[in-house]
N, C-alpha and C positions, 0 to 999 in steps of 0.2 A: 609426101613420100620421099624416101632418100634415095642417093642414086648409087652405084657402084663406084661413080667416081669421089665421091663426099665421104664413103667408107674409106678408100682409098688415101682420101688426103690426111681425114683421123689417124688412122692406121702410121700415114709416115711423120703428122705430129708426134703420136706420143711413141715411135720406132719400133712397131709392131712388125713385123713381116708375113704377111698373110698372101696364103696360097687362093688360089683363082675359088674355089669350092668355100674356102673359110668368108671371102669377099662375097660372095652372094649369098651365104647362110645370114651375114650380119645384116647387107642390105636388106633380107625379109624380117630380119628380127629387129631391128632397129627402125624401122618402117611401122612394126607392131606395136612398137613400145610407142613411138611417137603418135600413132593415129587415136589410144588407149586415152592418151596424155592428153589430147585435143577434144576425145569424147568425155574425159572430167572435166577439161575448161568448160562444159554447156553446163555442166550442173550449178543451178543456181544456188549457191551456201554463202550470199552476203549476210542473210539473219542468223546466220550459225554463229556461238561465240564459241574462240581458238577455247582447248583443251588441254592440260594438260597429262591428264589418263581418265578413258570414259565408265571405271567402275566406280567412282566414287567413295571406297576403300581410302581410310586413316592411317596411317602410322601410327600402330599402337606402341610403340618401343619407349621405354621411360626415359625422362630427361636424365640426363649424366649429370649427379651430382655429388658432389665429395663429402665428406662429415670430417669434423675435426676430431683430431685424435690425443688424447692425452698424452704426456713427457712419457707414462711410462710404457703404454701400448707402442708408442713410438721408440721408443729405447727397448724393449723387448722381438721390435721385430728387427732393428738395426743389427742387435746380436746374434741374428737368424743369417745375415747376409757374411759371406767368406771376405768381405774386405768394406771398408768403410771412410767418409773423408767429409766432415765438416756439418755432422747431421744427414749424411747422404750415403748411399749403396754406390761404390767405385766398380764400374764397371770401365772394359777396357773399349778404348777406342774404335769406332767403327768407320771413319773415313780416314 
């Protein structure tokens, strides 16, 4: 169990300023969290292997993959863009 003065010393770590009333709502709720904490330490789950999400759900999203483009499909879309520089779309500066 934690005590009021332990809320207290957190409290003036990280420069909390907590009223008499906020200090004893936290010592019960930090009390609850902690005993919560101590009743998952019993559960036995050394044969459990770590998880990284329990549906089993794939990523069906397709690989990103590019196709080569012809000189003229390439030269045809070049002429679509308002400014252009060395085979490339000039756009302006962003940092």
């Amino acid at each position: 169990m934690i005590t009021k003065k332990q809320v207290s010393h957190v409290a003036k770590l990280a420069r909390l300023g907590l009223t008499k009333s906020e200090k004893e709502k936290f010592t019960e709720e930090l009390s609850d969290i902690l005993d919560f904490v101590n009743k998952l330490n019993e559960v036995k789950a050394d044969k459990i292997k770590p998880t990284a999400q329990a549906t089993g759900l794939e990523n069906i999203m397709r690989e990103d993959k590019g196709r080569a483009k012809s000189k003229q499909e390439t030269d045809k879309l070049l002429e679509l863009a308002p400014e252009t520089e060395k085979g490339y779309v000039k756009v302006k500066a962003i940092l």
